[in-house]
Each structure stands twice: as structure tokens, then as C-alpha cells.
N, C-alpha and C positions, 0 to 999 in steps of 0.2 A: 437320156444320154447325160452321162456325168459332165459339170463344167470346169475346163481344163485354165488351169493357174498358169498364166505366163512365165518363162524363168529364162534368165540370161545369166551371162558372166562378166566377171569382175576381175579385170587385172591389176595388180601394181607393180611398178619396175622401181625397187629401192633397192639402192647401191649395186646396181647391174643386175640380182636377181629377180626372174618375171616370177610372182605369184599370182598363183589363178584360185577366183572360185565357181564352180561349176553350177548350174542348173538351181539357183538363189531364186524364187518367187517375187513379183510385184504386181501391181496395180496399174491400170491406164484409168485413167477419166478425163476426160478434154483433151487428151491426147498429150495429159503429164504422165508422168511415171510415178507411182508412189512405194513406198516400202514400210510392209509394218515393222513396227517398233522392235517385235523380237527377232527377226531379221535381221536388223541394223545392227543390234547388238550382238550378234551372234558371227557377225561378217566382220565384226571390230577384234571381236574375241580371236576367231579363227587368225584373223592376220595378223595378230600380234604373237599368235600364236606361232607360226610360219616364222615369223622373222627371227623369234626367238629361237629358231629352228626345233619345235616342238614337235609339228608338224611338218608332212610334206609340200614340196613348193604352189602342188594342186592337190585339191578337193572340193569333191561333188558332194554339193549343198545337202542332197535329198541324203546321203549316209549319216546328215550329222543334225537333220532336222529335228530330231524326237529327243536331243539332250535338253537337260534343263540348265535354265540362266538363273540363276541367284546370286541378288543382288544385295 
């Protein structure tokens, strides 16, 4: 049996509009939450993205995982 990645969502509410991101992966261990590094960057990117109105107010992480971050 494959082992299944946790994923939650990520809201912010800037200047009255909520953006969402959907289904983002992390980590538990002692009962912290961790996130890796291209995650984080990639959740920075998209909401900046969003506000910039680039993108939509929501998006599900797993359509946008497989792009590449270069930095």
C-alpha cells in the first residue's frame, strides 16, 4: 500500500479578497507540521501570483506541483 502525503489548505484574506490553496503537502513529526522547501516557495510564488491577479483566487496545489522553481 502506497503511503499517502498529507495536504491541507492555505487561506489569505488581503484587502477583503480570500485566496485559497488547495491540497499543498506537509509533514507531521512530534506532532509539528513541516513543509518542504519547494512547497513553500511555490505557495509564495502562487499567491503573489493571485494578488497580482495572474491567477485565480483558488488553486489546487496537485495541478501546479510538477512546474519548475528557478531561482
Amino acid at each position: 500500500m502506497a503511503h499517502r502525503v498529507p495536504k491541507k489548505e492555505v487561506i489569505w484574506n488581503i484587502s477583503d479578497i480570500e485566496y485559497k490553496v488547495r491540497n499543498f503537502p506537509y509533514s507531521v513529526f512530534n506532532d509539528e507540521e513541516f513543509y518542504d522547501l519547494d512547497v513553500t516557495l511555490k505557495l509564495s510564488m502562487i499567491k503573489d501570483l493571485m494578488v497580482q491577479e495572474e491567477n485565480p483566487t483558488t488553486i489546487d496545489f496537485d495541478k501546479v506541483a510538477n512546474f519548475d522553481v528557478n531561482i
